[in-house]
N, C-alpha and C positions, 0 to 999 in steps of 0.2 A: 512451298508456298511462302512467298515474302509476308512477316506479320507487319502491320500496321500500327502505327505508336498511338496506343492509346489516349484519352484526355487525361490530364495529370490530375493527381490525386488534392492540389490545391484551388486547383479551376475550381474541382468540382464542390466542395468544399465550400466554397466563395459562392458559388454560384445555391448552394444550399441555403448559405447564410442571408445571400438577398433576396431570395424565394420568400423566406421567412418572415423578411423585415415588408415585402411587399403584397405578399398576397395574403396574408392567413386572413385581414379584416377589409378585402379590399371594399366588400359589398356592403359593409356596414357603415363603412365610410362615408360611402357616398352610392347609395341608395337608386339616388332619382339620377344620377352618370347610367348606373347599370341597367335600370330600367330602359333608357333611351338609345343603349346599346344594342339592346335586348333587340328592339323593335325595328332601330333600323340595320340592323347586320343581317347579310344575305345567308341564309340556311344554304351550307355547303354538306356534300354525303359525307358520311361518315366514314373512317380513314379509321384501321384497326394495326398497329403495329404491334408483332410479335418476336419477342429474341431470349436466349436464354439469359436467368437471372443468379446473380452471385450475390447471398447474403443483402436482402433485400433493404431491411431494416437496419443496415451499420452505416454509418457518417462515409468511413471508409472502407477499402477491399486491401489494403496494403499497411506498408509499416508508418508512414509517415502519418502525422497529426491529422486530423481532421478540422469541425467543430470540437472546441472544449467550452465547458462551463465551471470547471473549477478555478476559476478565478472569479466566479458567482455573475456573471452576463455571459452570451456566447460570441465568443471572438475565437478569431486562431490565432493561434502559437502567436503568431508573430507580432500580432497587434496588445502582447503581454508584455512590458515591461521588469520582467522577473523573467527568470530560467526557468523551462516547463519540459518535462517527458511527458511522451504518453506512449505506454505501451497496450498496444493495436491487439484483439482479439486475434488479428490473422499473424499475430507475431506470438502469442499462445499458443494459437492451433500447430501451427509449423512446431512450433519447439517443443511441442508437449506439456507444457504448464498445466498442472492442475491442479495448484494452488496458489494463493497470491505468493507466499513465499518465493515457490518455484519461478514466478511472474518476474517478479520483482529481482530477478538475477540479471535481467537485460539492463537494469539503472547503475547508471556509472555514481561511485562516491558512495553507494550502499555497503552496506554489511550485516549480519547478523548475531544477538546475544543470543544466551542459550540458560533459559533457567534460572535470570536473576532473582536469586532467593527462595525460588518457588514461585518465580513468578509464572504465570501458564500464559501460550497461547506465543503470538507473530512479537517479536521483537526486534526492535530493525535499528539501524544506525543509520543518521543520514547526512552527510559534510562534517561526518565525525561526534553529531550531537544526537540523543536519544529521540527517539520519534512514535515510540509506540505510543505516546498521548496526542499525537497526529492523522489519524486513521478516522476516514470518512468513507460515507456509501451515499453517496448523489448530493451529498452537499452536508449530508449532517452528521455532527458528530458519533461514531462507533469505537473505543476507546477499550473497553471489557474487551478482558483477557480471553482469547478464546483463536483457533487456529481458521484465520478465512480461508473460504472457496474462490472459484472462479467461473463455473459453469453458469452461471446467471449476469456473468460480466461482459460488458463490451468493452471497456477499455478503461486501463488505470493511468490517470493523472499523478504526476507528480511536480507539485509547484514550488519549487527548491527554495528556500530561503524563510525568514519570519513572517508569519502570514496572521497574526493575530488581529489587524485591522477587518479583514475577510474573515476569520473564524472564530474569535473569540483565545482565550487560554491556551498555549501550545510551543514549541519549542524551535529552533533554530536552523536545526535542519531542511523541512517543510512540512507540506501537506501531502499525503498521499489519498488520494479519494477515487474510489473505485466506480464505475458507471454502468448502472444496471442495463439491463436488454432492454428494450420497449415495445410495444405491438406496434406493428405499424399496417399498411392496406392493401396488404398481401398474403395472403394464403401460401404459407410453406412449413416444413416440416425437418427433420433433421434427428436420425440417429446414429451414434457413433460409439461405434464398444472397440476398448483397448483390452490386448492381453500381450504378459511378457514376463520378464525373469524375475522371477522371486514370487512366483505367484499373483503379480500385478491385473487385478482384473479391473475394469472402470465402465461404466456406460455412465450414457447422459442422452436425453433429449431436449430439443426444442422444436416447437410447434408454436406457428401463428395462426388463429384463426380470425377472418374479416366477419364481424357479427351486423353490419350495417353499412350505411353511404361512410361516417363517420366513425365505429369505432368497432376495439378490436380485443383478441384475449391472445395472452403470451403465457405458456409455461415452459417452464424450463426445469427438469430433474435431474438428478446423480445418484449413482451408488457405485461408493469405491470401495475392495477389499484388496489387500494389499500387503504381503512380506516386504523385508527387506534385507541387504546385505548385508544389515547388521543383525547377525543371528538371533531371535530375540523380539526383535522390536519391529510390531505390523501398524496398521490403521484400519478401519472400519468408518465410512462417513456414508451419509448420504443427506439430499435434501432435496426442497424444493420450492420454487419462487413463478406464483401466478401474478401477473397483471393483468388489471383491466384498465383499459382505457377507452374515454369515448370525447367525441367531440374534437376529434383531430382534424387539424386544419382549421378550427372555427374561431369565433373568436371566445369560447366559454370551455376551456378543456378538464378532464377529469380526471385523474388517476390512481387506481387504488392496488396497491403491492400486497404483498404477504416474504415473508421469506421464513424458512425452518432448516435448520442446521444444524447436524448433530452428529459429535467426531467421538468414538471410543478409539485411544490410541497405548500403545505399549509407550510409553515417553521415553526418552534415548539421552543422560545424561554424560555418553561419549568415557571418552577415558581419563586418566588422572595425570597430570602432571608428571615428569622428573626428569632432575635437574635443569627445571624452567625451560625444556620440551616437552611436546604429546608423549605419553607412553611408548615406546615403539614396538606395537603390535599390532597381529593384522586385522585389517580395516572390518573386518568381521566379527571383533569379538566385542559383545556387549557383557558387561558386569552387574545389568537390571534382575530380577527375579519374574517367576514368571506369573507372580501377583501383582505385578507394581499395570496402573492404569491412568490413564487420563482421561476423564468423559465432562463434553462442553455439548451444554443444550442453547442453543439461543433462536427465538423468534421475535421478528418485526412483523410489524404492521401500519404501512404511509399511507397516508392520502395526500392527495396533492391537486389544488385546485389553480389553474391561471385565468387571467383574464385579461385579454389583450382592448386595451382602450381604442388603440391606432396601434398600423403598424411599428409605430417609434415605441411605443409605449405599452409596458408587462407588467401585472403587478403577478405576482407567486405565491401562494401558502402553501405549506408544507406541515403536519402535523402527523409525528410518528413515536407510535408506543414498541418500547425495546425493553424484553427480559430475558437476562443468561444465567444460566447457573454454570457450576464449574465444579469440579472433584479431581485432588491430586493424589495419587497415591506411590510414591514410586521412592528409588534410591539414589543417589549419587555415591559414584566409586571415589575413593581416595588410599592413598600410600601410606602407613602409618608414617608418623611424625620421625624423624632422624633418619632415614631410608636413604641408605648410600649404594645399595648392590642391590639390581632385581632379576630374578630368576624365575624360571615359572613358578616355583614354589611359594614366591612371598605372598602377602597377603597382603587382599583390595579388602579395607573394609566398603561398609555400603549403607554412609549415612540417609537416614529417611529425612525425605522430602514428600510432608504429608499436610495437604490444607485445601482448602475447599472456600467455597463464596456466591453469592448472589448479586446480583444486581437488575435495576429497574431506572430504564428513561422513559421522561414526556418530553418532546421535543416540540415546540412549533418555531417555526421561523416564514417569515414574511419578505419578500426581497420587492421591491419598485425599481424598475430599469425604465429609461429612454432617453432619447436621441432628441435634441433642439437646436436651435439659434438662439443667441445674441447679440445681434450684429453679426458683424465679420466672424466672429467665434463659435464652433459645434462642439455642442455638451456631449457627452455619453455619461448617463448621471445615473447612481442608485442608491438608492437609502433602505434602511432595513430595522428591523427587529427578531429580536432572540431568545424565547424562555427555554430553559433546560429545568428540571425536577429531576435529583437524582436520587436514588438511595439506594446503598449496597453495604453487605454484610461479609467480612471474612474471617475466616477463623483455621486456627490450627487444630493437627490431629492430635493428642498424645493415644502412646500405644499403652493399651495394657500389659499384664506381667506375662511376660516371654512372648512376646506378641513382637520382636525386634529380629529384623533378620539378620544370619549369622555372614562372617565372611565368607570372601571365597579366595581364588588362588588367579596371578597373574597367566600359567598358559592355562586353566581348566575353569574359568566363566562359567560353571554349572550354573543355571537360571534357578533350579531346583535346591540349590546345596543351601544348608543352614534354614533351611525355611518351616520353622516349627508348628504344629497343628493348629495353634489357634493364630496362627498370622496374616493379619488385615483390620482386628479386634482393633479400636480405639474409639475415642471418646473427644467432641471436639473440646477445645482450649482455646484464650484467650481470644473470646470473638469480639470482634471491635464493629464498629459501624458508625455511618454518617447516614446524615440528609440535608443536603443542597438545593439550592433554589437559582439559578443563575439570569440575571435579564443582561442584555445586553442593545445598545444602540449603535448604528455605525451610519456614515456617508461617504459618497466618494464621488468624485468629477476627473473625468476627463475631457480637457479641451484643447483643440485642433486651433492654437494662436495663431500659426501661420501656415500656409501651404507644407505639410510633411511635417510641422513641427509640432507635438501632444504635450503636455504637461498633465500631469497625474497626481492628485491629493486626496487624502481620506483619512477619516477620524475614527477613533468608535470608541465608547465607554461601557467596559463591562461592571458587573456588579453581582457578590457572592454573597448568600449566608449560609453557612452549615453549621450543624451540629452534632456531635460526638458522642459516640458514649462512654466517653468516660466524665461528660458535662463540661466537657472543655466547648467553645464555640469561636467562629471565627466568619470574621466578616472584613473584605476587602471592595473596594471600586480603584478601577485600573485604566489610564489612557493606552490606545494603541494607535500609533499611526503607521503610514501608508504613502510613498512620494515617487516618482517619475518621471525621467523627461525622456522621450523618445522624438527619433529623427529616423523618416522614412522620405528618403530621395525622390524613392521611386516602389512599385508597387511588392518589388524583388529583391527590398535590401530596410532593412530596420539596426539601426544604434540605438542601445537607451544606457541611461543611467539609472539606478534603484536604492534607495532605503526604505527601510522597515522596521517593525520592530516585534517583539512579542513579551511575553509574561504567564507565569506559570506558578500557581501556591501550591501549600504543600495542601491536599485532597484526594480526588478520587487513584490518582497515579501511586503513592504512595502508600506506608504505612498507616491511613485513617486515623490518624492523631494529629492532636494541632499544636505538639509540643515544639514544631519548628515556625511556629507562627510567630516568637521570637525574632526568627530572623525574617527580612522583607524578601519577599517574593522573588523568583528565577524572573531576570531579566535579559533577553535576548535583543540585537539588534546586527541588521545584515547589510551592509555596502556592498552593491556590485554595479558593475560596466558588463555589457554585452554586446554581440550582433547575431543577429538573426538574419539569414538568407535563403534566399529559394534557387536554386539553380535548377540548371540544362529545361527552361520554361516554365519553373515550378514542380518539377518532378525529383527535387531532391533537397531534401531539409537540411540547411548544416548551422548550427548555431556555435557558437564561444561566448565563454563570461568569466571574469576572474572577478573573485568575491571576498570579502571577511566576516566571517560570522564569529561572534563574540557572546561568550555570557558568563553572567555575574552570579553568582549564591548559588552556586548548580546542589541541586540536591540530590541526596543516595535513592536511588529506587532498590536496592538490594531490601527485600522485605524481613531478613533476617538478622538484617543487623541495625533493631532498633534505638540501639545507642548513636549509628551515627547518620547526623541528619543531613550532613553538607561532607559532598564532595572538593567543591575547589572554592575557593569566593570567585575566581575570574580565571578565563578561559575563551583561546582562542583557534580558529581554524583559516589559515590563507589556502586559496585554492584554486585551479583555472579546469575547465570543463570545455570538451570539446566532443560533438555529439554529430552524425549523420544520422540522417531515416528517408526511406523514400527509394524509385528510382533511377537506376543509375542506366541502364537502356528498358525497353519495352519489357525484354525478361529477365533480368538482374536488380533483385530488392537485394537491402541493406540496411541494416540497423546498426549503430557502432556510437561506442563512446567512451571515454579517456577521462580521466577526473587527478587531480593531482592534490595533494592534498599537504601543508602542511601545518600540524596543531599539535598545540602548546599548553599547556599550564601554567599561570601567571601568576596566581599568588592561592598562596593555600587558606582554606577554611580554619576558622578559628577552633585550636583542639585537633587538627591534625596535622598529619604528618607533615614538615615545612618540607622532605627531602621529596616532595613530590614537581613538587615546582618545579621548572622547564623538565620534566617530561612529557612524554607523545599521549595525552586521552585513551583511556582504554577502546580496542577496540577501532581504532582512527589508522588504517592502515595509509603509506606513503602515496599509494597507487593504484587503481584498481580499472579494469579496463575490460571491455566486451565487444562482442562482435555476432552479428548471427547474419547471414546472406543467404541469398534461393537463387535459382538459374531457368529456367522454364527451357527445357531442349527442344529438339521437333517431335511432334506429338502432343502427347498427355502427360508425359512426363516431367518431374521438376528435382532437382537433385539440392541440399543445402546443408548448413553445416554453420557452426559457430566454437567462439571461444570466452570462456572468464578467466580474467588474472587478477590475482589478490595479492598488496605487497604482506609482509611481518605484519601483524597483530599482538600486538603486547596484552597485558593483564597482569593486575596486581591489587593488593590489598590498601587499603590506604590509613589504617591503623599505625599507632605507635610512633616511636623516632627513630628506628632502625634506616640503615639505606636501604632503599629500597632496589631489587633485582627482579624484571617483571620476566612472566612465562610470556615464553614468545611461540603464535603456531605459525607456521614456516609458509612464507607465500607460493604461489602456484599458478596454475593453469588447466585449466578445466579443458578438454574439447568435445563438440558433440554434433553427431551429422544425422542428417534425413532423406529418402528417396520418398517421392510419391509419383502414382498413377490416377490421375484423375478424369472423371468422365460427369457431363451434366448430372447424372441422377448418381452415382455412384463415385467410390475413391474408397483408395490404400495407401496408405502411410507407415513406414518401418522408422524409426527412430532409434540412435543408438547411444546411449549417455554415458559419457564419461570415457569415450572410444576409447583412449590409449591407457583404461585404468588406471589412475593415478591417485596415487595417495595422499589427500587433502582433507583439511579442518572447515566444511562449513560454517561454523556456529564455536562462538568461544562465550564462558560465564566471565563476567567483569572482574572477578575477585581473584582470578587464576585458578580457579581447582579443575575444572578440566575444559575439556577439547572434545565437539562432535564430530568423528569423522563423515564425511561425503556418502553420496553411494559409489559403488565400484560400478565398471561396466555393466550397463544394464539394455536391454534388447526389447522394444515395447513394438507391436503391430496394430495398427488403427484402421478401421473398417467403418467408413462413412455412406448409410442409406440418406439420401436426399429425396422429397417427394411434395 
């Protein structure tokens, strides 16, 4: 049977978008039009169409962009003057992601640390520059150290470049901001249990149900248990995120979240260095004990009220109370010091890595959007407001006497070996804490001067005070701007140009002292050229941008090495990006993207090492490149598959005057394929990761002591009830 080509995934999209702007207030508008509608329109019978549905409640069914709102209005991709991913729920589901981490492998110019100082939880690179103070859930800041999910997610945004005009405080790379499910007015249901090798077992649900004309309830659950190839080290998570919503469609909406989240995990700090390689052993052997743990509790709770004046016209509030706790207990391997020969027999010692923390937000944020004239000239204009209330508490462990675990041996990892009867005993130490207050002002305009031509400006003024305890305090106010010019031909081709900027003190990200309040604030700012296209009618995203992200006074986020507060004073990344998403025919998706990367160190921090200067940023690989594609055959059937390529990753210490020789983990290629059999109410899914086993370094620590390896071949089955 010949298939017929679907509507593209932008039409629809579009056609979403002016839905939106038209009808949500069309009767309050204008009242006495409706009424006289009412009376003289001819009662026609009623007309009931039935067909089956896919994913009722998602913007999109495919890989390409949909609506986004992380750039705080809703526009698509293209109508963004900045470099934007999103990676699509249906680009999770295929791939198997079930976490953001795992998510966030389709983002070209990504990478991951591992463990800075003890730091816990997602730590990501992003155009080379640190971005774990970057990490949002629907627009507002989530920052605390803690390992995200994805089972509550529709789709992750990633808005490349300095976005501090939009967000407040944050870093160079960009914004990654994750987008919750939402009810919407349809009744469906959805469970999905994974099993596979190493013991990998997973369920989740999601269930809509329609409680009125107008509104609706969504949960969404998890519960993962799960080995892994690295002998040693499992996970335990589960959670779960209700929404209520009511008054959809109207013009007075309501919404109220909950989310609960809670990981007990074996932590994996990989293997040790030598001679500035990974270890080379096999990818299976963890050097953890079988006491070491990570356990991350965190619960929200949003409301969120809109009010739409006119269709042109949204005002938003948003107010969300956020508390995590966090507990580290675990080891890092290492090679003693002067280590020229390793044999199975030498010894990995296995420094502790032991600390623990709280933290508590108020969030509210208020955003105004709408659409006017001028004259000849159309606004897209919004102003806003932002208070943040933080406080958070961290602290180290010290172990009591003989409460230290002993070594063990390069080929025999006994988890068990050296582990004395009272080991886990300790007592916290040096607990540090703040409390913050942050307000924040911002505007921005965008206006259409000519036929196809946009100009784009925006201001914003934040403002900190915190306080210490060690009685130190610290009070900053910071401009951030925001600029663009964009040229769109025609409805299927967008140019712009971008600057921006951002800023970052030393607080909640760092070591909680405000000894580096000395020096002035991380200051970021990003240059880029793009084009943004739609091809073969809109059914294929392909964008390019070459950029330079630059920053000044970068501070150490290593939390164990409180002596040093600065990394570089100045530092840079040149880079060009070249991304697909979307259809490539009726049954051929595609996701792909290319990032090139090259970054620099321009002048070193005062008190360290000057031999740093023109080398590569830790962690700032040359290359990095992905791919994931699907094929739909005749039938039910759909066959797919993808690749990651990582170039050299260096790491190094940045201590002393010595030259410096950074550990390098060796770049690669990942591959990974999919079959599915799908049917309206039911589907199966086999996924295979890592197919030609290969021996690779996910995750590298900044300072060089070790290397996480990947997992090896691994064999997951997905069993989809639809109802």
């Amino acid at each position: 049977m010949k298939r017929t080509t679907p509507q593209q995934p932008l039409s629809l999209a579009a056609a979403m978008l002016m839905a939106l702007s038209t009808t949500a207030v069309a009767e309050d508008a204008n009242p006495a039009a409706t009424q006289t509608a009412d009376t003289t329109a001819t009662t026609l019978p009623e007309v009931r169409v039935r067909d089956a549905r896919e994913r009722p409640n998602s913007p999109n069914s495919g890989y390409q962009s949909g609506i986004v709102t992380s750039a705080k209005t809703k526009q698509l991709a293209k109508d963004i003057p900045q470099a934007i991913t999103t990676v699509t729920e249906q680009l999770m589901l295929d791939s198997n992601a079930d976490t953001m981490k795992s998510a966030l492998r389709h983002v070209a110019g990504l990478t991951f640390n591992s463990g800075e100082g003890g730091r816990i939880g997602d730590n990501i690179m992003l155009r080379g520059f640190y971005s774990f103070g970057d990490l949002y859930l629907d627009g507002i800041r989530d920052v605390a150290q803690y390992n995200r999910e994805v089972f509550h997610v529709e789709q992750i945004d990633v808005l490349r470049g300095s976005a501090a005009m939009l967000f407040g405080r944050g870093q160079a790379g960009g914004v990654i901001n994750r987008v919750s499910k939402q009810p919407g007015l349809v009744d469906h249901t959805t469970v999905s249990t994974t099993v596979g090798s190493y013991a990998y077992r997973r369920v989740t649900a999601d269930t809509n149900k329609v409680l009125g004309e107008n509104a609706a309830l969504r949960i969404t659950a998890m519960k993962t248990d799960a080995n892994s190839s690295r002998k040693g080290v499992e996970t335990d998570r589960e959670g779960l995120a209700p929404t209520l919503r009511w008054g959809i469609g109207t013009a007075d909406e309501f919404i109220l979240s909950y989310l609960y989240l809670y990981t007990h995990n074996v932590p994996d700090y990989g293997v040790p260095f030598f001679n500035h390689r990974p270890l080379d052993v096999p990818a299976s052997r963890f050097y953890g004990t079988s006491k070491d743990y990570e356990n991350n509790r965190t619960n929200m709770s949003t409301g969120t009220y809109i009010h739409r004046f006119s269709p042109d016209t949204e005002l938003k509030t948003v107010l969300r109370f956020a508390d995590y706790d966090r507990d580290l207990w675990a080891v890092a391997p290492r090679l003693a010091a002067g280590t020229t020969v390793v044999t199975d027999a030498t010894l990995v010692t296995r420094g502790r890595q032991a600390r623990g923390g709280t933290e508590s937000t108020v969030t509210s944020q208020t955003d105004l959007s709408t659409r006017f004239l001028t004259g000849p000239l159309k606004h897209e204009a919004l102003v806003g407001f932002e208070w943040l209330k933080e406080k958070a508490s961290r602290w180290s462990y010290n172990a009591l006497t003989n409460s230290t675990a002993g070594s063990t041996t390069v080929g025999d990892p006994d988890t068990n070996a050296g582990i004395p009867v009272n080991y886990g005993n300790r007592v916290r130490n040096t607990i540090a804490s703040y409390e913050g207050i942050t307000t924040g002002v911002y505007a921005q305009d965008q206006i259409e001067f000519l036929p196809g031509w946009k100009l784009l400006g925006g201001v914003r003024r934040d403002n900190m005070n915190a306080d210490y305890s060690n009685g130190a305090r610290v009070d900053y106010g910071e401009w951030s701007y925001r600029s663009g010019l964009l040229f769109q031909p025609d409805d299927l081709s967008t140019y712009y140009f971008a600057w921006s900027d951002s800023f970052n003190p030393t607080a909640d990200l760092y070591q909680l002292t405000a000894a580096a309040a000395i020096n002035p604030p991380e200051r970021s700012r990003t240059i880029e050229f793009g084009t943004k296209w739609e091809l073969l009618d809109g059914a294929l995203s392909l964008r390019t941008s070459i950029y330079r992200g630059t920053k000044t006074w970068e501070r150490n986020t290593d939390l164990e090495q409180a002596g040093v507060q600065l990394l570089s004073k100045k530092r840079h990344t040149d880079g060009i990006e070249i991304e697909a998403a979307g259809r490539i025919t009726a049954d051929w998706e595609v996701f792909a993207g290319l990032a090139l990367m090259r970054a620099r160190i321009d002048e070193a921090a005062p008190g360290n090492n000057p031999n740093i200067v023109g080398l590569r940023p830790r962690n700032a690989p040359p290359y990095t490149f992905n791919v994931w594609t699907t094929y739909r055959l005749d039938g039910n059937w759909r066959i797919g598959g993808g690749a990651e390529a990582k170039g050299r990753r260096q790491v190094y210490g940045v201590g002393g005057t010595a030259a410096i020789v950074p550990n390098v983990a060796p770049d690669y290629v990942r591959y990974d394929a999919m079959l599915a059999y799908e049917q309206p109410r039911y589907a199966f899914k086999l996924n295979v990761l890592n197919l030609f086993d290969k021996r690779y370094y996910e995750a590298v620590y900044e300072n060089g002591g070790f290397a996480v390896p990947g997992t090896e071949r691994a064999i997951q089955l997905t069993a989809d009830l639809k109802f």
